[in-house]
Structures are given as structure tokens and as C-alpha cells.
C-alpha positions as MATLAB code, in Angstrom:
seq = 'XXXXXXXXXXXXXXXXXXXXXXXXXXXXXXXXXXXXXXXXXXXXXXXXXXXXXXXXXXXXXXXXXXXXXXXXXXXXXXXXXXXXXXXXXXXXXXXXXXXXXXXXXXXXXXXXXXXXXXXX';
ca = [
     147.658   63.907   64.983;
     144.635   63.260   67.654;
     144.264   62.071   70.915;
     142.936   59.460   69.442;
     146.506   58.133   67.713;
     147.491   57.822   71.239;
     147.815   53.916   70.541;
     150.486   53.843   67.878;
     154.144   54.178   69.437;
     156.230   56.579   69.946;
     152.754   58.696   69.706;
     152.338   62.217   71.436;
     149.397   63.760   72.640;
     148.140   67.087   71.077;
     148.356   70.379   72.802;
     145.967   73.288   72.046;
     147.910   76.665   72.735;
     145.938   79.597   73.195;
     149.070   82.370   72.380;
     146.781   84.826   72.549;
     146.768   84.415   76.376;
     150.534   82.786   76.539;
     152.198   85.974   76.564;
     152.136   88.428   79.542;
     149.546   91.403   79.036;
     150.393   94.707   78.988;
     148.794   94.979   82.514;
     151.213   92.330   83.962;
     153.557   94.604   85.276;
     151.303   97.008   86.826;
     149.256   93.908   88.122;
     149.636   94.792   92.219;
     148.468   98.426   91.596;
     145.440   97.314   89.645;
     144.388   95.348   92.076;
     144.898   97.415   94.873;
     143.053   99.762   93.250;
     140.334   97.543   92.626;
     140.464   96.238   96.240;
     139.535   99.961   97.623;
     136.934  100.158   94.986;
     135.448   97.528   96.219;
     135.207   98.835   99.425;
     133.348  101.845   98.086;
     130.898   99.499   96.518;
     130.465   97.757   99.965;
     130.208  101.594  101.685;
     127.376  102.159   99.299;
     125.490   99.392   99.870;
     125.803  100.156  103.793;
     124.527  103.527  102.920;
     121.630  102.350  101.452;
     120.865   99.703  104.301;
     120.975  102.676  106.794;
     119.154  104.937  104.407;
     121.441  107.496  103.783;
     120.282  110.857  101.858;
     120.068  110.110   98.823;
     122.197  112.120   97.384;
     124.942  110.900   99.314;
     124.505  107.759   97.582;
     124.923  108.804   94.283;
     128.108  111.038   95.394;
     130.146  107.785   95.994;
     128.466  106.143   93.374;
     129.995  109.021   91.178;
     133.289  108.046   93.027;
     133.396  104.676   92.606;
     132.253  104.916   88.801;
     134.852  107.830   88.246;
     137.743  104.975   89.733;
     136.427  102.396   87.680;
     136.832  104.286   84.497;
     140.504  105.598   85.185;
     140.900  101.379   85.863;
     139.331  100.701   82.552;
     141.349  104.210   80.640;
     144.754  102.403   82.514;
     143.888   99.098   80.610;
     142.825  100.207   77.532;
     146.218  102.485   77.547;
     148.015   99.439   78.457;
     146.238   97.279   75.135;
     147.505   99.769   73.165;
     150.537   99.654   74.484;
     151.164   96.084   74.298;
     148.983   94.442   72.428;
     148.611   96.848   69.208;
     152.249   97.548   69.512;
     153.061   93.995   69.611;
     150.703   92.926   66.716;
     152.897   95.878   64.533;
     155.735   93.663   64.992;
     154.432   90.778   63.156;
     157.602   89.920   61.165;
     154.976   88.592   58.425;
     153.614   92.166   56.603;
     149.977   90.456   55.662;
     149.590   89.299   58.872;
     150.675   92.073   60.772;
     147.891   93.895   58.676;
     145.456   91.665   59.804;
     146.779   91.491   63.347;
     146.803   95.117   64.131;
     143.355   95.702   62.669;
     142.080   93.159   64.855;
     143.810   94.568   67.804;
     142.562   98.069   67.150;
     139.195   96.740   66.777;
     139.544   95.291   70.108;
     140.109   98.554   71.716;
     137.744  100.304   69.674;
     134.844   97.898   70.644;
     135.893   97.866   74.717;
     135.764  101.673   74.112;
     132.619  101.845   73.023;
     131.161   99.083   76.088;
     132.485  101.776   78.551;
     130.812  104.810   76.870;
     127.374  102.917   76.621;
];
């Protein structure tokens, strides 16, 4: 049925669900310490650019920038850990065994490809 059947009685609209994104993620439970985390990285990033607005030595600079790229990857090493976790794990208990096939390749390649964007 469509929106568009709206006019004959006892007619309900259509809902999209995106259950992909229903669920919790992994991350959900360690939501508050990710974004503390974040938070503080952020105020690296801002400490850098004031460094570099007061001309700072440059190697100075590129010390935090170390830092704050070092706390960004054990961020991105948490989430990844937590996709496996969850997400893989949870697409291996497809009750269905062709889909669950199909789901945990797609899951793996998931990880696999976010991998590879934070080596680049």
C-alpha cells in the first residue's frame, strides 16, 4: 500500500523502517565515554590551532598533532572493536543460514572497508 491509498477506509499510512539503525549500536553503552573522549580531543584540536595563531615552534605543533591523531585512532580502534562486537556478532545470529551468510559478509566488509579509510 502507498501514501497515496490514504483515501480508501480503514487505510494506513506506510512506514519505511531503517532496522539497520533501529537497534542500539555496539557503541551505545559506552556512548558517555566516547564522547568525553571526543570532547577533550577537541580541545586539543582547539590548543593547536591557538598554537599556530601564536606561532608556536613548529615542532610543537606537530607533537599534539601526533596526540590528538594518536586519540583519534584508539576512538576509531574502540569502534571498530565495538562493530565487531555487535554488529558482526549479531549478523551470525541470523536465524535464516543464507542470510546470515550474506549478512555477516556484508558486515565484515564494513569493517574491512572503515579499516582501510583509517590506514589511508
Amino acid at each position: 500500500m502507498t501514501n497515496a491509498d490514504l483515501t480508501q477506509p480503514g487505510a494506513l499510512p506506510t512506514v519505511e523502517v531503517d532496522l539497520e539503525h533501529a537497534a542500539p549500536h555496539g557503541y551505545t553503552g559506552n556512548k558517555d565515554a566516547y564522547l568525553r573522549r571526543l570532547k577533550r580531543i577537541e580541545g586539543q584540536i582547539r590548543g593547536i590551532a591557538r598554537m599556530v595563531d601564536e606561532d608556536k615552534y613548529c615542532i610543537d605543533i606537530l607533537t599534539q598533532v601526533a596526540a590528538a591523531t594518536k586519540a583519534l585512532h584508539a576512538v576509531s580502534l574502540g569502534l571498530v572493536e565495538e562493530h565487531i562486537g555487535h554488529c558482526v556478532v549479531g549478523a551470525a545470529s541470523e536465524p535464516d543460514p543464507d542470510l546470515r551468510a550474506e549478512h555477516i559478509d556484508a558486515k565484515v566488509k564494513e569493517a574491512t572497508d572503515a579499516i582501510g579509510r583509517l590506514l589511508r
